[in-house]
C-alpha positions in Angstrom: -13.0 -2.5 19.0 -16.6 -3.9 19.3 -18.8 -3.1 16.2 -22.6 -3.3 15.8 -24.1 -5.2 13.0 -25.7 -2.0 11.9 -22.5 -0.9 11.8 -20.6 -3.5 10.2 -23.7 -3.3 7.4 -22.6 -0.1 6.6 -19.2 -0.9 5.2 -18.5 -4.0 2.9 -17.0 -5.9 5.6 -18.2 -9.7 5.9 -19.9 -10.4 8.8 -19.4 -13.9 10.1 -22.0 -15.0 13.1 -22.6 -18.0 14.7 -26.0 -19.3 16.6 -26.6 -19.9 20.0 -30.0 -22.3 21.6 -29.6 -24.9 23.2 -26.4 -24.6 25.3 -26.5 -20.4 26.6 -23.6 -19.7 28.0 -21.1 -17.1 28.5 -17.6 -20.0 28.5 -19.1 -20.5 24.5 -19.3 -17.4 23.8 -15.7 -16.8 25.4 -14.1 -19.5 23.6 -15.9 -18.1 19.7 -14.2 -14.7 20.9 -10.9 -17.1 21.5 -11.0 -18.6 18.4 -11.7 -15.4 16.3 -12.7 -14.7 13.1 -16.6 -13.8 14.0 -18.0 -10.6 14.6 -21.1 -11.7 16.6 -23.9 -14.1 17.2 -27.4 -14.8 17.1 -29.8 -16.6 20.3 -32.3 -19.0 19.2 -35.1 -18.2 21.2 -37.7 -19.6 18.4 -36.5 -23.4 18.6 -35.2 -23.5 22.2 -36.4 -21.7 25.3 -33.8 -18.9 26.4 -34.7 -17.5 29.9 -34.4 -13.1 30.5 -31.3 -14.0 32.6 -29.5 -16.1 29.5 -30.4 -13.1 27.4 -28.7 -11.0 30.2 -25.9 -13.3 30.6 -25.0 -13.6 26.5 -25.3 -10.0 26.1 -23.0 -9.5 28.5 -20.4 -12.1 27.5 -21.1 -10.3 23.7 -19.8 -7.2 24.8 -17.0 -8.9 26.6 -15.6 -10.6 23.4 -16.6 -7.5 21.6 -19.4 -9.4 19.6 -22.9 -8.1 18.4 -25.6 -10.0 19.3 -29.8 -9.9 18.2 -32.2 -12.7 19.1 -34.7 -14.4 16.4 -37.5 -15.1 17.9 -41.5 -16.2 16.9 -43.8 -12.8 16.1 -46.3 -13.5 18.7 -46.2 -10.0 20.7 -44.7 -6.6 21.8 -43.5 -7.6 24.9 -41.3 -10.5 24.1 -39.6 -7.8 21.6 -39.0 -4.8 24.1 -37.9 -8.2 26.8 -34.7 -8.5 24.2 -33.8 -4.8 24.0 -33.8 -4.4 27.5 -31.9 -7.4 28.1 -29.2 -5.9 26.7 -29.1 -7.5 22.9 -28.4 -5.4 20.0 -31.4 -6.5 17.5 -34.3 -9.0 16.9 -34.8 -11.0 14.2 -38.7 -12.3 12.9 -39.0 -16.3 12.4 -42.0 -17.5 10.4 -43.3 -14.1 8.5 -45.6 -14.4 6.0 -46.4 -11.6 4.6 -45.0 -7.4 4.4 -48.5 -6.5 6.5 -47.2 -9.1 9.4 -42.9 -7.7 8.9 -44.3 -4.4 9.3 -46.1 -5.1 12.6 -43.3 -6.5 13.7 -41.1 -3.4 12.9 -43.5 -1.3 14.7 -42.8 -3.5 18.0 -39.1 -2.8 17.9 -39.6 1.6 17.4 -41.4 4.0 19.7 -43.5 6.1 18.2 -43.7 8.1 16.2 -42.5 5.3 14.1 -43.7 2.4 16.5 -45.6 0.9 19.1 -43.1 0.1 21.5 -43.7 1.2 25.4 -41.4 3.4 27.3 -39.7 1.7 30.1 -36.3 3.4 31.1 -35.2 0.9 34.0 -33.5 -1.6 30.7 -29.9 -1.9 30.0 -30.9 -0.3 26.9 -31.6 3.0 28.8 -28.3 2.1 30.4 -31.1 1.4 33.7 -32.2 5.2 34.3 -29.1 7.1 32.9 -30.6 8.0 29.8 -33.2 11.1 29.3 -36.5 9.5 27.5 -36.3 11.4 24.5 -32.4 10.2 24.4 -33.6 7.1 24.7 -36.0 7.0 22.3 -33.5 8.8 19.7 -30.7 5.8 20.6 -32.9 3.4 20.3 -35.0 3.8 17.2 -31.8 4.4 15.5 -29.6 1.8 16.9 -31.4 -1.3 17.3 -31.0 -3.8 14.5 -33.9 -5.3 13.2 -33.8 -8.5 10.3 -36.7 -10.4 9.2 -36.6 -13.6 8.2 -37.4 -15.5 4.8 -38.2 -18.8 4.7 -42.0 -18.8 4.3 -43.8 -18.8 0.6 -45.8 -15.6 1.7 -42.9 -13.9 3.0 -41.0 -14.7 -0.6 -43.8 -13.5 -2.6 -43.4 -10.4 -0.5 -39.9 -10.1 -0.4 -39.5 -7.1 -2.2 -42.7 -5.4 -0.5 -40.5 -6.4 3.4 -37.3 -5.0 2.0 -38.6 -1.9 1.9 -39.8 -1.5 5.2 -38.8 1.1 6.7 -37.0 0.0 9.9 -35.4 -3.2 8.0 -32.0 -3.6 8.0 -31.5 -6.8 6.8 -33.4 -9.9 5.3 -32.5 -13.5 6.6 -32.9 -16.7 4.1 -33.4 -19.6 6.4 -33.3 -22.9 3.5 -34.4 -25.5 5.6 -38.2 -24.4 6.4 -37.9 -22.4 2.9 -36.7 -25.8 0.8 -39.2 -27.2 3.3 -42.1 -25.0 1.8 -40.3 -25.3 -1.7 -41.0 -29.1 -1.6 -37.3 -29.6 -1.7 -36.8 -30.5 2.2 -33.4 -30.1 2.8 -32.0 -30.2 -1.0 -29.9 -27.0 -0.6 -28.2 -26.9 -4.0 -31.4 -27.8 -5.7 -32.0 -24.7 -8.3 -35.4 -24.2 -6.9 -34.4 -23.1 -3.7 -31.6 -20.8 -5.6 -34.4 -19.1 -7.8 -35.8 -18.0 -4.3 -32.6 -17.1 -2.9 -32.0 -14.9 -6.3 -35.2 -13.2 -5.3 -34.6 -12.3 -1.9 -31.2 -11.1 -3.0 -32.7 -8.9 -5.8 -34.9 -7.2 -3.3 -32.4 -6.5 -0.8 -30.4 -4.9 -3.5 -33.1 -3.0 -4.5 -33.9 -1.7 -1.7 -30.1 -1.2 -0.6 -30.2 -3.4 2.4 -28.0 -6.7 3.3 -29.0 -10.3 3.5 -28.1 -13.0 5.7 -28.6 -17.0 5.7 -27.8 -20.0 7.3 -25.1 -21.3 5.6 -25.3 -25.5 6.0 -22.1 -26.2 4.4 -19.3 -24.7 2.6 -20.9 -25.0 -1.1 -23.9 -23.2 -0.1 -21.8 -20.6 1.8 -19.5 -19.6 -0.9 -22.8 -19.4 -3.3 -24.1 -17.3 -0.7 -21.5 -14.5 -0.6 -21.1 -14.5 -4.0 -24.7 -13.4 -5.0 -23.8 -10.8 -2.2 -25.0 -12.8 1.3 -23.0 -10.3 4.2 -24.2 -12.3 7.4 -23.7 -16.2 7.2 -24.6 -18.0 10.2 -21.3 -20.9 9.7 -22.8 -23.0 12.3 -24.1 -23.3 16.2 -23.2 -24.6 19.3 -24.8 -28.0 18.8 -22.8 -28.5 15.8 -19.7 -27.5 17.5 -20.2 -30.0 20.2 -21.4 -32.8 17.7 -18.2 -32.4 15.7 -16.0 -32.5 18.6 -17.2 -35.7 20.1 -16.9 -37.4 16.6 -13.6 -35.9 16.1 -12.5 -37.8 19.6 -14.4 -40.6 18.6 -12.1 -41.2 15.5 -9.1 -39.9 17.4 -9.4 -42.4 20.1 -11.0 -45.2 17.8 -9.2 -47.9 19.6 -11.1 -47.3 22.2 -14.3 -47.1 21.1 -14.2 -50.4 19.3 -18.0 -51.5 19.4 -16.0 -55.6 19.7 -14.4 -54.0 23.1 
């Protein structure tokens, strides 16, 4: 039985995602829901261009596997915000904020007022395209859609606390590589500099009685993660997958790949 994220947050289940960019296609998401284990994923809209019919197309396969889905995506605008929800994804997620005044713009994209900004279109999947009142609508949707905002910028850690409390925030997302990158520590995932900042995050969320999220790079960092109370790791994305493969057949088949052959 397919559960939200919003959902899942609500009970102390962990909730295992994986990411999707550069390869969008429903036969990966097929073959996650094959494997099992994960309860949904995430589209990568910030690093890799993801077209409105992908989004249609992994939204679809999501509820076919019985997976979640949000999209993170740059804070540049209202409309690329509604575009996701009515594309049929459960959430958005904020790369690059800087600062509680910019998360709480972003917030405002993703509610209709009186809450929010957002515009009324019905024809959307998340109207289920017409068959949905506009005040029923409007009720679903301000309550339902899952919203996270992303922390990896020195701004939005000195504001972590402030964002947490947003109303309209459901989760906070630690992404280490820009945030060890604006640390000074590019890439240095264990260093205790980048775990101070992780603490901090994690304090907020706690005290504000929301979840956090990361990318998890390795198994270390992971099991750090969840045990200073991380309930979304990302444990990898399609690229990685593929990589991984083709070395694993690489080394399989190492005859013949033999660079003396």
């Amino acid at each position: 039985m397919r559960k939200t994220f919003k959902e899942l947050l609500a009970t102390d289940e962990l909730i295992r995602t994986f990411a999707i960019g550069r390869v969008v296609h429903p036969v990966v998401v097929e073959m996650y829901g094959l494997a099992g284990g994960f309860h949904g994923f995430w589209l990568d809209q910030e690093h890799a261009f993801i077209s409105s019919e992908q989004l249609v197309m992994a939204s679809l396969a999501a509820k076919a596997n019985n997976f979640d889905c949000f999209v993170r995506l740059a804070p540049t605008g209202y409309s690329p915000v509604t575009q996701c929800f009515e594309a049929g994804v459960g959430g958005v997620m904020a790369a690059q904020i800087h600062s509680a005044a910019q998360a709480e713009e972003f917030v405002k994209w993703t509610k209709f007022a009186p809450r929010g900004t957002r515009g009324l279109n019905l024809s959307g999947c998340d109207a289920n395209y017409t068959h949905k009142t506009a005040p029923q609508f409007i009720e679903d949707a301000n309550r339902e859609h899952f919203v996270a905002i992303q922390i990896e910028t020195l701004g939005s850690l000195e504001e972590a606390d402030a964002i947490a409390a947003i109303d309209g925030v459901d989760l906070l997302f630690v992404g280490p590589a820009d945030l060890s990158l604006a640390l000074g520590i590019p890439g240095q995932f264990h260093d205790d500099k980048l775990w101070d900042a992780i603490g901090k995050v994690a304090a907020a969320c706690k005290n504000h009685g929301i979840g956090w999220g990361a990318v998890v790079p390795d198994p270390k960092f992971c099991d750090r993660a969840v045990e200073n109370g991380c309930r979304m790791p990302t444990i990898g994305n399609e690229v990685g997958v593929l990589r991984r493969g083709i070395e694993w057949f690489q080394k399989t088949f190492g005859n013949q790949f033999d660079a003396s052959r």
